[in-house]
C-alpha positions as CSV (number, residue, x, y, z in Angstrom):
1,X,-38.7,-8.6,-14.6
2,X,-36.8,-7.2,-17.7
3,X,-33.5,-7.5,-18.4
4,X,-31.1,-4.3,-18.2
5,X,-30.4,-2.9,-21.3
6,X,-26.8,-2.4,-21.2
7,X,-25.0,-0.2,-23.7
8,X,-21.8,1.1,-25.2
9,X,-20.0,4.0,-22.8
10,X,-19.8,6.7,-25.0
11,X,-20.7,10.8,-24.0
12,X,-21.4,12.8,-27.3
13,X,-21.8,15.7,-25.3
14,X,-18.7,15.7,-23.5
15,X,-16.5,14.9,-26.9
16,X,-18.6,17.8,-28.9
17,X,-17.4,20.0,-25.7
18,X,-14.0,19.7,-26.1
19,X,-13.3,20.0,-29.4
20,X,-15.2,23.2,-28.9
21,X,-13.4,24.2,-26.0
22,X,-10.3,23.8,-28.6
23,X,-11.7,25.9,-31.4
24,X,-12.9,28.7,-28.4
25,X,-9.8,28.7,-27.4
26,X,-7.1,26.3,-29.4
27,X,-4.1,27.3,-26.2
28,X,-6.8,24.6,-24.6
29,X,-5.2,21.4,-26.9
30,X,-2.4,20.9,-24.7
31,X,-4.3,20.3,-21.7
32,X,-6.4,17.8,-23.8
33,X,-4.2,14.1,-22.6
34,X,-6.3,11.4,-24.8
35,X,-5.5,9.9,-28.1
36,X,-7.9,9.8,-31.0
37,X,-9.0,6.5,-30.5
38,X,-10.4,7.8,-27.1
39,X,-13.0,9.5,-29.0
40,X,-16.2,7.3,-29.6
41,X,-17.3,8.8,-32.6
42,X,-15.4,8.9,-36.1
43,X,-16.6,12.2,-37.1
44,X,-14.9,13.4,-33.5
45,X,-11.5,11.6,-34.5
46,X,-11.2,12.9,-37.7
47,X,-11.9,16.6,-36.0
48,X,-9.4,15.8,-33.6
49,X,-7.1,14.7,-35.7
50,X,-7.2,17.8,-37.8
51,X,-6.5,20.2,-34.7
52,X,-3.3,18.1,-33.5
53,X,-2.5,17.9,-37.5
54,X,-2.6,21.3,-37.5
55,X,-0.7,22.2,-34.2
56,X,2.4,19.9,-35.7
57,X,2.3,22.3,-38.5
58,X,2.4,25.3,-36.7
59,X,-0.6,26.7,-38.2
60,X,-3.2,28.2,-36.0
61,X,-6.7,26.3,-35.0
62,X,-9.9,27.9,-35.7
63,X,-13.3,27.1,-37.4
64,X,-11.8,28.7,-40.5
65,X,-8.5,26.4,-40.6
66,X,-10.2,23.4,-39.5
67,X,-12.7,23.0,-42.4
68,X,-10.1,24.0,-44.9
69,X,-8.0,21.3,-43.9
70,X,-10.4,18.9,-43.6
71,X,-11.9,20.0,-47.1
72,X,-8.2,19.5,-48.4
73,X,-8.2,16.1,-46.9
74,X,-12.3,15.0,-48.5
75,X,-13.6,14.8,-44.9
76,X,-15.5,17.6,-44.2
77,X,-18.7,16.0,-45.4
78,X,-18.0,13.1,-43.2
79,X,-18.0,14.8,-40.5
80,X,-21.1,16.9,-40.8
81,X,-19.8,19.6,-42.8
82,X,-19.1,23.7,-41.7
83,X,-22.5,23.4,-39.8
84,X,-21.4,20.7,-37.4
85,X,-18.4,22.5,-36.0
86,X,-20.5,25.6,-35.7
87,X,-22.6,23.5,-34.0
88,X,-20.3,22.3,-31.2
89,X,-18.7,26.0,-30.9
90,X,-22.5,27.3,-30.0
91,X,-23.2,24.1,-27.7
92,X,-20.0,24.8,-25.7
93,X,-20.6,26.7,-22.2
94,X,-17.0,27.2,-21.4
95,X,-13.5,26.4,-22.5
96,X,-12.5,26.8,-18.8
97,X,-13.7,22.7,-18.4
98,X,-12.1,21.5,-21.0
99,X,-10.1,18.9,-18.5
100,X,-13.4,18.2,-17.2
101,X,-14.7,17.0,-20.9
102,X,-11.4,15.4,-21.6
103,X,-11.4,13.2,-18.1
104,X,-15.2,11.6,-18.9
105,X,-13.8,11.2,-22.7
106,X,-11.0,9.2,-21.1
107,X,-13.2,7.2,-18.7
108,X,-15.9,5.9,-21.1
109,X,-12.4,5.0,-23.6
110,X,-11.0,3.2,-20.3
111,X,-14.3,1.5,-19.5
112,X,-15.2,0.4,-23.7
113,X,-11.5,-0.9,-23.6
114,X,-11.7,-3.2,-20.5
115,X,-15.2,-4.6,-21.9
116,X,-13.6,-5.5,-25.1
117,X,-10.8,-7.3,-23.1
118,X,-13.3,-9.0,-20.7
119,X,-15.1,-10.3,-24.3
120,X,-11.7,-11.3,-25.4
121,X,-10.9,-13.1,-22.4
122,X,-14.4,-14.9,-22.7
123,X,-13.3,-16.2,-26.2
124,X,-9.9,-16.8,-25.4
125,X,-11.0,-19.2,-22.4
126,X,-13.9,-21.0,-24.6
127,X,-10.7,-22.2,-27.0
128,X,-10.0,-25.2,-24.6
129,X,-6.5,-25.5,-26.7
130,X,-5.4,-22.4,-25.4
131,X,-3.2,-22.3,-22.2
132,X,-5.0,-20.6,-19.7
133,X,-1.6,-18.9,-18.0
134,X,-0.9,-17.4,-21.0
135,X,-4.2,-16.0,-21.4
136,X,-4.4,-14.8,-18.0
137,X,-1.2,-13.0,-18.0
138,X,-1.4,-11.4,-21.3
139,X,-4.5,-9.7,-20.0
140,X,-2.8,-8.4,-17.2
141,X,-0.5,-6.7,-19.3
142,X,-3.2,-5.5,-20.9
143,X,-5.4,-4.3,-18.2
144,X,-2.2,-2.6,-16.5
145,X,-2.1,-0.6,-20.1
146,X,-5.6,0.2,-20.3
147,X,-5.2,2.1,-17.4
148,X,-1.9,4.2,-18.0
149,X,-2.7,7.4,-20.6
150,X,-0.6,6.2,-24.0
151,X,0.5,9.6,-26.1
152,X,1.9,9.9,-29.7
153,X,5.6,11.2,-30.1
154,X,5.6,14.1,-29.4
155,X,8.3,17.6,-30.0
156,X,11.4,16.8,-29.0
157,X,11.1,20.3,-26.8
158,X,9.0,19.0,-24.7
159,X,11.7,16.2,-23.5
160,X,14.5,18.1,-23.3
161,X,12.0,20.5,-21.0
162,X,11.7,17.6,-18.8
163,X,15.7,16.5,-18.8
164,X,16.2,20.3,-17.9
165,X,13.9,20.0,-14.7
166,X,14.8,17.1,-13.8
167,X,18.2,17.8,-13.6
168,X,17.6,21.0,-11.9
169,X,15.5,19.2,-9.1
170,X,19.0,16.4,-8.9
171,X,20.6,20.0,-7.9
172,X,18.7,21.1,-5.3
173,X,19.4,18.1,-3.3
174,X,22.7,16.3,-5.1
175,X,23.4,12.2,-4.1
176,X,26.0,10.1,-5.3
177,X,23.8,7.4,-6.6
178,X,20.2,8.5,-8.3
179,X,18.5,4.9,-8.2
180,X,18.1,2.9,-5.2
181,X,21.6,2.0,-3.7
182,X,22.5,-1.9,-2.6
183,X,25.2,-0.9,0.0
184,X,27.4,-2.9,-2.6
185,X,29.9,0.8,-3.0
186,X,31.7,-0.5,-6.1
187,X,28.7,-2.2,-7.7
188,X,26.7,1.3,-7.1
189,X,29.3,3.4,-8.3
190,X,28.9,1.7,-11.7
191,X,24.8,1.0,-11.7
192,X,24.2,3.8,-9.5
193,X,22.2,1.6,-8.0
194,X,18.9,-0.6,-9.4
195,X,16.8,1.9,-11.5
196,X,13.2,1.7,-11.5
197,X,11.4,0.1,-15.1
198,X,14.4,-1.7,-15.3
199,X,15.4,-5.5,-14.7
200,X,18.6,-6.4,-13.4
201,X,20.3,-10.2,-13.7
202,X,22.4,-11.9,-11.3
203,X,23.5,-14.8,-13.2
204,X,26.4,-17.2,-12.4
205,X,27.4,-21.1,-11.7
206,X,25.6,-22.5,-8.7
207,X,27.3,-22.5,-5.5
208,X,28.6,-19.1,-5.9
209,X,26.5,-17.4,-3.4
210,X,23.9,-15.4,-5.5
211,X,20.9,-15.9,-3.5
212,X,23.2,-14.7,-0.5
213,X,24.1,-11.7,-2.4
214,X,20.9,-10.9,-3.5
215,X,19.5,-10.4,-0.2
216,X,22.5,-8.3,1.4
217,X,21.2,-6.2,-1.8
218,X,17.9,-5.9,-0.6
219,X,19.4,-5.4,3.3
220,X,20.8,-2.3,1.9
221,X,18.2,-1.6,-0.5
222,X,16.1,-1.6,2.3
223,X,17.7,1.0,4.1
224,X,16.6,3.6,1.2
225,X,13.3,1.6,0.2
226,X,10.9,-1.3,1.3
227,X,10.6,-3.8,-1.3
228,X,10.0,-7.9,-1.4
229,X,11.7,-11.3,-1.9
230,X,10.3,-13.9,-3.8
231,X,12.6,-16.8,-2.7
232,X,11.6,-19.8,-4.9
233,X,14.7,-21.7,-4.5
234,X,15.6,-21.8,-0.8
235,X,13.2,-21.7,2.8
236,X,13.4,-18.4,4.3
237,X,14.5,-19.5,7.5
238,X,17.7,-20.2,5.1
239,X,17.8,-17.2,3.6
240,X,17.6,-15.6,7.4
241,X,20.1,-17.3,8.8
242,X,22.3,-17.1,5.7
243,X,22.2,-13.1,6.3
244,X,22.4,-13.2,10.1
245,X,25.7,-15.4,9.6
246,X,26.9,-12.3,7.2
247,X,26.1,-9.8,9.6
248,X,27.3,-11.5,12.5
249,X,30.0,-13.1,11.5
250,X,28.7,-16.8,13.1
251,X,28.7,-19.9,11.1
252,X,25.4,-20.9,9.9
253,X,26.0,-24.4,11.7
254,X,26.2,-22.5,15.1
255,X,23.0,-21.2,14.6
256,X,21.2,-24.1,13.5
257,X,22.9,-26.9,16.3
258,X,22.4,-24.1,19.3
259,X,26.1,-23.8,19.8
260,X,26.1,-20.3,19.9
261,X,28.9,-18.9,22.3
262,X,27.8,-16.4,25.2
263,X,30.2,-13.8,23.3
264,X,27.9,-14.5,20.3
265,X,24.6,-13.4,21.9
266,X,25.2,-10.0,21.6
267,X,26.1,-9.6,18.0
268,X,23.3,-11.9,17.0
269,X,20.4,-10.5,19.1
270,X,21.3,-7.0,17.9
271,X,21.0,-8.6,13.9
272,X,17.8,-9.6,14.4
273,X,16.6,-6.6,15.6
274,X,17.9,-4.7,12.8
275,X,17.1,-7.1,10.5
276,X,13.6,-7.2,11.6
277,X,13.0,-3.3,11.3
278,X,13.8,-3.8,7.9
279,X,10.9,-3.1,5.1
280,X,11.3,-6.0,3.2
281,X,8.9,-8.0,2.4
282,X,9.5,-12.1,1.9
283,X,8.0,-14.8,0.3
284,X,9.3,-18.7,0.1
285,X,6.4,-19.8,-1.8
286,X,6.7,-22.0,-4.7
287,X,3.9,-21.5,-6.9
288,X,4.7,-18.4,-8.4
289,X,3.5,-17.2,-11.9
290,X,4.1,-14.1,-13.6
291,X,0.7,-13.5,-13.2
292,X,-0.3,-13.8,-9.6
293,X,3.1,-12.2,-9.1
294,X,2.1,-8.8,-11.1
295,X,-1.5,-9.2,-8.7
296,X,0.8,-9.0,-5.3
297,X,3.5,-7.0,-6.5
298,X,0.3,-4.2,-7.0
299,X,-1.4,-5.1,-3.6
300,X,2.1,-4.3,-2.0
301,X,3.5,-1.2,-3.7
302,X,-0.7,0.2,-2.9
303,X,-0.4,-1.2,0.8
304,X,3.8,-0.7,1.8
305,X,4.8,1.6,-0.9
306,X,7.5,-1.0,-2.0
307,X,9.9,-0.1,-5.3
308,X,12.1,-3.2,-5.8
309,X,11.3,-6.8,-6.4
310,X,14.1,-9.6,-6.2
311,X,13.0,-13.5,-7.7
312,X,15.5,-16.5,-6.7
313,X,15.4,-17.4,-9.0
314,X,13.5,-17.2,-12.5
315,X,13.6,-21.0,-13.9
316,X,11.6,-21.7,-11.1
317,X,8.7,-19.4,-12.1
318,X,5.8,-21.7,-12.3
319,X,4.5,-20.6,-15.8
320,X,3.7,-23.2,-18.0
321,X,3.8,-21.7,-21.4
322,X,5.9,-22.6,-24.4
323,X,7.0,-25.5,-26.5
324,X,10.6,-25.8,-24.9
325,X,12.8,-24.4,-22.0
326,X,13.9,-21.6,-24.3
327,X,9.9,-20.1,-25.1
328,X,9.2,-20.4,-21.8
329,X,12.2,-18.7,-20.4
330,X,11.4,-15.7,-23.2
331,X,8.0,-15.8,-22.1
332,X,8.8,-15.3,-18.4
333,X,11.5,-12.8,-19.0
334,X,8.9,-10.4,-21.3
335,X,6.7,-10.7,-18.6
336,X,8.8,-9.5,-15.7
337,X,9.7,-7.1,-17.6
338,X,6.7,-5.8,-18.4
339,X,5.5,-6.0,-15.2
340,X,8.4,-3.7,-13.9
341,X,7.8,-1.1,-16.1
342,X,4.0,-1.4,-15.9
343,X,4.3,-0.7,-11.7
344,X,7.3,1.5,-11.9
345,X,9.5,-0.5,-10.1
346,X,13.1,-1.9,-9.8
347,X,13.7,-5.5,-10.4
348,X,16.9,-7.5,-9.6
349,X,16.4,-11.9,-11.1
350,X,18.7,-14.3,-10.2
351,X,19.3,-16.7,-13.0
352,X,21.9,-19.4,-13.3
353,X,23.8,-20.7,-15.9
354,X,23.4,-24.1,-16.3
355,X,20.1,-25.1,-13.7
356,X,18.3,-25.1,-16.6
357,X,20.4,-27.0,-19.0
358,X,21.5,-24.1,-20.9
């Protein structure tokens, strides 16, 4: 039994067939979403590269301006000379699929990239002197990346083209708070609520009540979107309680010593219920790292749809990274971050000011 020869993704035809689709008809470069580097071959980039160098320009795209200007630049031998893009024009059945070549041109990129990551892991994890957290999370980040389409800057026209429709789509249906509001009025008439890619920190002097606030945030929160709890610090039958005493009104020692008064019943019984309808999602594990937290943060917004994440609180992340308290805390503060961004959703961290000797 022989081995499976296993090579490179790469499709020559499918790259030769859209920059011919381009030079057929050049209106077909702003459907093309890729980045030179998504192109296998060198040759291809340096085309590309031309066309989009061109475009910036304002100068039209045809065989004609394409060899000049890669004549002017010493590169039309490299890349096969007048003949070569003649070649491609002739090979090309149809501009009319040019998304069709540029979506195979982006999957073979996607599929080299991960492979080279997977390699890089392999190497990183031989290197016994290498924390393996660290590792594992910084190809997270970059697996979540390989995965999203990166573009160059691009005309400032295009933005403002996008401000213009978003605002116009605000119009058709106008709210007094465009991120996801807390049911904290004066705190979302300045935040307008948590915004999504973005991190918000509830930082203060223990004792103050922050992990209590935090979830009445995500109580209202909930009300507009599901999202999840990652209580590190405190059991979730405390956090219940803790918000059932704030909705009802009834001392957390009633509750817990079953000397609830008959009058009380009512009040609490219809808490629960409404508290229990409520898409949040809660966790009062301990264990925690950036990394498995990015894995189950994904499982939930594919599964619930969730768009907010709340940690109590952040020193108690279980990432073991960096020389002091200070790395590490920088460490798990890019992280979240990224991870926010990476998944498109709003994140709300309760830090403190002096748990962690700081």
């Amino acid at each position: 039994m022989t081995d499976t020869i296993r090579q490179i993704p790469y499709s020559p035809s499918a790259e030769e067939a859209m920059l011919g689709s381009i030079l057929i008809d050049p209106e077909c470069l702003r459907l093309v979403n890729i980045e030179p580097d998504d192109l296998y071959f060198i040759h291809n980039r340096m085309i590309f590269n031309s066309m989009r160098n061109l475009k910036s320009q304002g100068k039209d795209i045809d065989y004609l301006t394409v060899c000049q200007d890669l004549d002017k630049q010493g590169k039309l031998n490299e890349v096969g000379g007048p003949a070569y893009l003649t070649k491609i024009i002739s090979q090309t059945v149809s501009s009319l699929h040019v998304e069709s070549y540029t979506e195979i041109i982006r999957e073979k990129a996607m599929r080299r990239r991960v492979i080279a990551l997977g390699q890089e892991m392999a190497n990183q994890s031989f290197d016994e002197t290498n924390d393996m957290g660290k590792v594992i999370g910084q190809c997270m980040t970059d697996l979540s990346k390989v995965g999203r389409v990166t573009e160059g800057a691009q005309p400032i026209s295009q933005f403002v083209s996008a401000a213009y429709d978003e605002v116009s789509k605000a119009c058709e249906n106008p709210c007094e708070f465009y991120g996801i509001p807390t049911g904290f009025t004066d705190f979302d008439k300045i935040t307008s609520g948590l915004q999504r890619k973005e991190v918000f920190t509830l930082s203060g002097d223990p004792g103050l009540g922050k992990s209590l606030l935090a979830f009445q945030m995500a109580a209202g929160m909930a009300k507009t979107a599901p999202g999840v709890v990652y209580e590190l610090e405190m059991s979730a039958s405390a956090v219940i309680r803790r918000q059932l005493s704030g909705m009802t009104k009834i001392p957390t020692y009633k509750m817990r010593s079953g000397k609830l008064a008959d009058e009380d019943w009512p009040a609490f019984t219809h808490a629960v219920e409404e508290l229990s309808c409520l898409p949040i999602y809660l966790s009062e594990a301990t264990n925690w790292t950036t990394t498995s937290l990015r894995v189950d943060l994904a499982r939930l917004i594919e599964e619930a749809g969730i768009q907010w994440v709340i940690v109590d609180y952040f020193d108690l992340m279980a990432d073991t990274v960096g020389k002091d308290l200070n790395e590490r805390g920088t460490y798990i503060s890019n992280q979240f971050h990224n991870i926010v961004k990476d998944l498109n959703i709003a994140g709300l961290v309760i830090d403190t000011e002096n748990k962690s000797g700081m």
